[in-house]
N, C-alpha and C positions, 0 to 999 in steps of 0.2 A: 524153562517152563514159562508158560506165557501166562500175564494176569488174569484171564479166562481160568486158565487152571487153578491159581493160586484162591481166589475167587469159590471155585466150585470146592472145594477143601476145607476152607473156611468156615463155608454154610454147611458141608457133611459133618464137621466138629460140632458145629455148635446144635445142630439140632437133638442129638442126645443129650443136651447139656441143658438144654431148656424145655423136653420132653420129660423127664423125669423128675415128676414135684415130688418132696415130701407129702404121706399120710398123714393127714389131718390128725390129729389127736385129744379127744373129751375124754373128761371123765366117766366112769361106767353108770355115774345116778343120772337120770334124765335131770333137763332144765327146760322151764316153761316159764314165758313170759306172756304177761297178759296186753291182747293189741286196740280191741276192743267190747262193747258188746251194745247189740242194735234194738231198739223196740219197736215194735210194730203190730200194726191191725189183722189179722188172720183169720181162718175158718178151720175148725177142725175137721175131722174126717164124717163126722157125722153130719157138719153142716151149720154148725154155730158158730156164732159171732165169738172171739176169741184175743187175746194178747199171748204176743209172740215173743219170744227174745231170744237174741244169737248171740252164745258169746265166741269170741274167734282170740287162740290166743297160737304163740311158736312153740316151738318144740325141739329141744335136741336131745337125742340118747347116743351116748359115746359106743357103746360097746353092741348098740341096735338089736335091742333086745322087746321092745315095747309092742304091745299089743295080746290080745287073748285069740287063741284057736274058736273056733264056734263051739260053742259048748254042746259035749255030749252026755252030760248028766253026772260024770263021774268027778270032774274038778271042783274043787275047794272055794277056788276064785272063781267069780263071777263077775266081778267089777274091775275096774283100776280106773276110775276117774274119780275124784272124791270133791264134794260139793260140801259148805258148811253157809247158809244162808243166817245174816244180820239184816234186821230192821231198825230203822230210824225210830227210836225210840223216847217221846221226848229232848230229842238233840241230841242224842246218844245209840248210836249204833249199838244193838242189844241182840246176839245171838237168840236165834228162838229154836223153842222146840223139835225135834224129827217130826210131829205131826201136825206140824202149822201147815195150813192150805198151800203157801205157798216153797213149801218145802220140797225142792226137788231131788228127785233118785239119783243113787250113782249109778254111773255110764260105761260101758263098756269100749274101748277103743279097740279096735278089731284087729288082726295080728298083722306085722308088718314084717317084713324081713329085705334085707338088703345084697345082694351077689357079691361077690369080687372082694377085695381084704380089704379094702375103707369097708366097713359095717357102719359107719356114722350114719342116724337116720338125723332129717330137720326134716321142717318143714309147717304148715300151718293146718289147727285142729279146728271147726265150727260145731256146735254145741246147740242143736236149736230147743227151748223149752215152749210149753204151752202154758198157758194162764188158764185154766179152763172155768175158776171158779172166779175168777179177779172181777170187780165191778167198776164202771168207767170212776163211780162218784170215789172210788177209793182213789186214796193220794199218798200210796204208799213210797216210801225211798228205801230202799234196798242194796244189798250189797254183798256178793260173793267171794268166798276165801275157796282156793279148791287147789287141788295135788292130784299127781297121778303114778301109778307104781310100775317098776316092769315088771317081767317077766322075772327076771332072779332079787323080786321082792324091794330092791331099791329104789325110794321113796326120792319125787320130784321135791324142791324147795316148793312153798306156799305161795299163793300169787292171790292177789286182790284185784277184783275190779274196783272200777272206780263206786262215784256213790248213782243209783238208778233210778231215776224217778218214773215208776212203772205207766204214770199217767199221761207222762209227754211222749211219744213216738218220736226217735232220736238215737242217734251213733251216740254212745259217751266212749270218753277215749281215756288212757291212762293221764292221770293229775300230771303236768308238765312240776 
């Protein structure tokens, strides 16, 4: 046999040998990390002057299960984003109320599903809020705790942003 052949054999070995990865393997509760979150000058739908902010964070569910169907009135669940807002409080980050102005809803992440036997979903969520009552003279610093659930009820770890000063327009990124 001539090294031509020897050659062409070698590469037909080896390419099933380095075609076939191992499945990825996560655990079945999502994990979410937080990347950042943006502030900004905006316009509502109506037409008012407005603060914006994006929060953008990762995402993995092992067993890719995350997200809600569109709701037709009959599910239980309505949410799976879950948002707990703290204000700078005297130099003290202080959970406030459900009914403080700047108290934002929970969110719905819309259903996801993945083909083929990796079911692993990743990937990146953006979160945009409005400020609609917020006023420039306020100098508020803020700071969101938030979680998200899937589908068979398994709850993400907690992630924080960093601290926001709603008055600067600014990326704030996770505290190194």
């Amino acid at each position: 046999m001539s090294a031509r052949t020897y050659l062409i054999l070698i590469i037909l070995l080896l390419i099933p040998a380095v075609s076939c990865k191992k499945i990825e393997q996560l655990p079945p509760e999502p994990k979410i990390e937080f990347l950042n979150f943006a502030v900004f000058d905006t316009t509502d739908i109506l037409g008012n002057q407005c603060k914006g902010g994006r929060l953008s964070f990762h995402f993995e569910d092992g067993d890719g299960n995350l997200g809600l169907s569109t709701p037709d009135g009959t599910e239980s669940d309505t949410t799976n984003l879950y948002f707990t807002l703290f204000r700078k409080v005297r130099g003290i980050m202080t959970m406030v109320p459900d009914n403080d102005i700047l108290s934002p809803s929970d969110y719905r992440i819309p259903y996801m599903e993945r083909t083929g036997q990796n079911k692993i979903l990743k990937g990146t969520i953006a979160v945009t809020f409005l400020y609609l009552f917020y006023s420039v003279e306020d100098t508020d610093t803020v700071r969101y705790d938030f979680y998200l659930k899937d589908r068979a009820d398994n709850l993400s770890n907690t992630e924080s942003t960093s601290e926001i000063y709603l008055s600067v327009n600014d990326i704030y990124k996770k505290a190194e």
